[in-house]
C-alpha positions in Angstrom: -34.2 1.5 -11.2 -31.4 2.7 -9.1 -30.3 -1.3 -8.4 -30.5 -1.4 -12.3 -27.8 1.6 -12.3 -25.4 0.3 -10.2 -25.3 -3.0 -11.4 -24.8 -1.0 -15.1 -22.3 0.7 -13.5 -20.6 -2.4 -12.1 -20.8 -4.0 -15.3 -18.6 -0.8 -17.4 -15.9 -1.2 -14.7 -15.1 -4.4 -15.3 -15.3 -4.0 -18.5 -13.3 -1.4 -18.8 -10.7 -2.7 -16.2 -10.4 -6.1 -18.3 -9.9 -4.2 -21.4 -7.1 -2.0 -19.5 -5.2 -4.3 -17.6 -5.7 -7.6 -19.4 -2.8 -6.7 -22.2 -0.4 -5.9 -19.6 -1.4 -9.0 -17.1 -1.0 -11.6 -19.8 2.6 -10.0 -20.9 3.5 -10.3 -17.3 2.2 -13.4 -16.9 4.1 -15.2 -20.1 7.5 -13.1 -19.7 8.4 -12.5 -16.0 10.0 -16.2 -16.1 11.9 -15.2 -19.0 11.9 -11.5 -19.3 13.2 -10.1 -15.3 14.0 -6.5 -17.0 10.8 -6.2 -19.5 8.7 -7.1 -16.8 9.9 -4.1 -14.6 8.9 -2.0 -17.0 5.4 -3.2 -17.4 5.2 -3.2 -13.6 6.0 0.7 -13.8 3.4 1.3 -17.2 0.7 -0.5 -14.7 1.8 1.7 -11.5 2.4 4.9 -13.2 -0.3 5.0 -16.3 -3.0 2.3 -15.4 -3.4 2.5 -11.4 -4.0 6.6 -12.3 -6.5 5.6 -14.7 -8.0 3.0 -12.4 -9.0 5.5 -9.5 -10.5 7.8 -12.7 -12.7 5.3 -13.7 -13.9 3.9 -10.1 -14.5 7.7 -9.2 -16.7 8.7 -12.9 -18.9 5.4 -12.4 -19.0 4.8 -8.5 -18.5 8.1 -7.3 -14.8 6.8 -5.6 -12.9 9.9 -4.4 -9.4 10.0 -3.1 -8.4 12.8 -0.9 -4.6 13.0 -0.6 -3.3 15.5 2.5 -0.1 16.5 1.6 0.9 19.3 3.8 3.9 17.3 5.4 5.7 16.4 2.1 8.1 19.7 2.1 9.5 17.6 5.4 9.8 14.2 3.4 13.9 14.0 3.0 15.1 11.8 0.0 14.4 8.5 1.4 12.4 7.6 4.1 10.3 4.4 6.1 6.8 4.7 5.0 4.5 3.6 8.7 0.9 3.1 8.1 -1.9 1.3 9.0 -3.4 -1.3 6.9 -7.4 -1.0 5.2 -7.5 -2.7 2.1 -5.2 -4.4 -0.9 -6.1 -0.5 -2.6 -3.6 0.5 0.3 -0.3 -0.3 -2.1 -1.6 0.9 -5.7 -2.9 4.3 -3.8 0.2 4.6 -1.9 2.2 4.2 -4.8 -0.1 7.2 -6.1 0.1 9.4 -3.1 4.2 9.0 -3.0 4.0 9.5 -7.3 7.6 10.4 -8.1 8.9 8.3 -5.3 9.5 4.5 -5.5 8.0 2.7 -2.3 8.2 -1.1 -2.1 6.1 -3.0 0.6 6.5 -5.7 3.0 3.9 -7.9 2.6 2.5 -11.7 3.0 4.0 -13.8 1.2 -0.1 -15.2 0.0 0.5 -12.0 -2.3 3.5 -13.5 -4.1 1.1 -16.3 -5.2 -2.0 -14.3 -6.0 -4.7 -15.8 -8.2 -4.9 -12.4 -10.0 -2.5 -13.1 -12.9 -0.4 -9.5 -12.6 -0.5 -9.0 -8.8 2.1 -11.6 -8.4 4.9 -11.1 -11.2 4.1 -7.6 -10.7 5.1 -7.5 -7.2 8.1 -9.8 -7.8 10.0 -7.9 -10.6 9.0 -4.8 -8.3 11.1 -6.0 -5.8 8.7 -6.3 -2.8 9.6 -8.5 0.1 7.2 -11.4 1.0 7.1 -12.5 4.6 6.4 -16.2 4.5 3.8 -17.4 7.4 5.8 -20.2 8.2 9.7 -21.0 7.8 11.0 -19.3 11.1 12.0 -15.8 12.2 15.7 -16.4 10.4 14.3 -17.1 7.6 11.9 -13.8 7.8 14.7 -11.5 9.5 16.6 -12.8 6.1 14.2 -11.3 3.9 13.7 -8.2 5.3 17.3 -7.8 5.6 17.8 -8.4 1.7 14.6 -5.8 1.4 16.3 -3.7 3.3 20.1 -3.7 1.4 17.8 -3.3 -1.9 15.8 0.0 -1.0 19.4 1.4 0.1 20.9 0.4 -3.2 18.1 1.8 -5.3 16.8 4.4 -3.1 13.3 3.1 -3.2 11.1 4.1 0.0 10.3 0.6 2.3 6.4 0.8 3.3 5.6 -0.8 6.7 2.1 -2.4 8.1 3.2 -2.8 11.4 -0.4 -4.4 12.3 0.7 -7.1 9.7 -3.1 -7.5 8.5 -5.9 -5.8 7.1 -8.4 -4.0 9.6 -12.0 -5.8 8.8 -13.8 -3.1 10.8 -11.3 0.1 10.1 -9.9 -0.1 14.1 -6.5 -0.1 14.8 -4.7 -3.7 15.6 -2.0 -4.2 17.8 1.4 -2.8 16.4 4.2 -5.4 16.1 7.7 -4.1 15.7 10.5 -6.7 14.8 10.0 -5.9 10.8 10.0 -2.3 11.5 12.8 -2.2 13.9 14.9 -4.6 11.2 14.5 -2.1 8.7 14.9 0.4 11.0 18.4 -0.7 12.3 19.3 -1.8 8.6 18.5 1.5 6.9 19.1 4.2 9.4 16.1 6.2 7.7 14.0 8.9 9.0 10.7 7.5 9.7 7.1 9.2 7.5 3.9 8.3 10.1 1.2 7.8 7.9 -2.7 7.1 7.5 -5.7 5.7 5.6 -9.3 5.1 6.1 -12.0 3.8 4.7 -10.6 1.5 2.6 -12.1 -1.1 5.3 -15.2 -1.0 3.4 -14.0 -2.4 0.3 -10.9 -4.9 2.0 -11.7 -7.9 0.0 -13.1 -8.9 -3.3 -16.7 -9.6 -2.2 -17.3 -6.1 -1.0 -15.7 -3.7 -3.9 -18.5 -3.3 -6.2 -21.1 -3.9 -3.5 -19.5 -0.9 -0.8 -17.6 1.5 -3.3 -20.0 3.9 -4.3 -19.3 7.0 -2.3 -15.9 5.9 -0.6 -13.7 9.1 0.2 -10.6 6.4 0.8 -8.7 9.4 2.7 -4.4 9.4 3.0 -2.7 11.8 5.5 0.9 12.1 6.5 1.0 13.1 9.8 4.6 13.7 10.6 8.0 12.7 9.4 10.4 11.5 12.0 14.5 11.3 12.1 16.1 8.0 12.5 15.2 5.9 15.9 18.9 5.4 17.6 17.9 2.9 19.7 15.4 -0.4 20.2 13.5 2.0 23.0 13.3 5.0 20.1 11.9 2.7 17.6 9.2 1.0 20.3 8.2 4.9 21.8 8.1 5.7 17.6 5.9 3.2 16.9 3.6 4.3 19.9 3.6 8.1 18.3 2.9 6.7 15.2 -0.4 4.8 16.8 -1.6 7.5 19.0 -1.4 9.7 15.8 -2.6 7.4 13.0 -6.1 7.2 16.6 -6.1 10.7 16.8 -6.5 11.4 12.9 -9.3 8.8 12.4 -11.3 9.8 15.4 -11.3 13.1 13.8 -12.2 12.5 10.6 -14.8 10.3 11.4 -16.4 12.6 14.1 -16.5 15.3 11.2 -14.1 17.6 13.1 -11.9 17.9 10.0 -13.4 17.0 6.2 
C-alpha cells in the first residue's frame, strides 16, 4: 500500500510539473532563436513564479522541505561572489530562491547549454549564464568568464561559483579549484558570500529524484560574507575559509549538533 502511495504520488508531480512548465518550455524552445528579449522574460516568470511553485508541490506530495538560514544576509552588500559547494542541478533553481530579490547567474558546464530538457538550455542562455566548455583551452575559458564577469558588473547580477566544478555523488567535499574564482575575483573586485548546501546529493541526477526525495530537508546556509581578496594569496587562503567552513557546517548538521 505504501509503494502504491508513492508511486501515486510520483505520478501527480509529473503531472503537475508537465502541466506547469510545459507552456513556458515550448515558448522558449520556438522563440529564443528569434525572440532574445521575450525569452528573458519567460526565463524570469519560470525563476520567479514556477521554481516557487515547484518546491510547493515537491514539499505537499513528497514531503520536500527547504530550510533557508538567513542570519548573514543583513551583511550581504549590493553585489557580491556567491562560493558554494555543489549537490545537485536543484542547487541553481534553489539558489535563485534563497537570493529572491537578487539576480545570481552561474558558471556552469557548458553540457547545460545543450540540455535535453527543452527550457533548461534557452533558459540559461537568455539568462545570461556563462558555460565553461570541457575542451577548447584555458583562453578560450578565461574568455568566457571574463565576458561573465564584465556582464554581472554591467547589470549588477550576483556571479555564483562551484569551485569543486562538479556535483558531489556522496555529499563530501571535492577538491577546490580556483582559476574561475580568482578570474572573477580579479575582474569584479567583489566582496566574496561563503555559502552551503546539503542533501541535495540524494537526488543529484534524474534516476534518483522521485526514488530519494521523500523527506529531503535540502538545507542552505550562508556562513559569512567576505571583502574583496587583494591578492592571488587572499583569494587561495579565501577559498580555504570558505572549505573549512562549508566542513564545519555539514559535520554539524549531520551529527545533529544544530537542526
Amino acid at each position: 500500500m505504501k509503494c502504491m502511495f508513492r508511486a501515486l504520488g510520483n505520478f501527480l508531480i509529473l503531472l503537475t510539473l508537465i502541466g506547469m512548465l510545459a507552456p513556458p518550455s515550448i515558448g522558449l524552445a520556438l522563440l529564443y532563436p528569434f525572440c532574445p528579449g521575450l525569452c528573458y522574460k519567460i526565463s524570469d516568470y519560470i525563476v520567479n513564479v514556477c521554481s516557487k511553485r515547484l518546491f510547493v508541490i515537491m514539499h505537499v506530495y513528497k514531503k520536500f522541505r527547504l530550510s533557508f538560514s538567513k542570519e548573514n544576509f543583513e551583511n550581504l552588500p549590493d553585489q557580491f561572489i556567491v562560493l558554494s559547494n555543489h549537490q545537485s542541478l536543484l542547487d541553481i533553481p534553489i539558489y535563485m530562491n534563497f537570493f529572491r530579490g537578487r539576480d545570481v547567474r552561474f558558471v556552469a558546464k557548458d553540457n547545460l547549454s545543450k540540455s535535453w530538457i527543452p527550457m533548461v538550455a534557452p533558459m540559461l542562455k537568455s539568462h545570461g549564464h556563462c558555460f565553461i566548455p570541457r575542451r577548447g583551452g584555458t583562453s578560450l575559458v578565461m574568455r568566457r568568464i571574463d565576458s561573465f564577469a564584465e556582464r554581472c558588473l554591467a547589470n549588477k547580477w550576483n556571479p555564483v561559483i562551484f569551485p569543486e566544478g562538479t556535483r558531489s555523488k556522496d555529499g563530501q567535499l571535492s577538491k577546490f579549484y580556483s582559476a574561475g574564482f580568482r578570474r572573477i575575483a580579479d575582474s569584479t573586485k567583489l566582496p566574496v558570500a561563503i555559502c552551503v548546501v546539503d542533501d541535495g546529493y540524494k537526488i543529484n541526477d534524474i534516476f534518483h529524484v522521485m526514488e530519494n526525495m521523500h523527506n529531503i530537508n535540502y538545507r542552505v546556509k550562508l556562513l559569512k560574507v567576505c571583502p574583496p581578496p587583494a591578492t592571488k594569496e587572499d583569494q587561495v587562503a579565501l577559498l580555504d575559509q570558505a572549505r573549512s567552513l562549508m566542513q564545519e557546517q555539514l559535520d554539524k548538521w549531520r551529527s545533529g549538533a544544530e537542526a
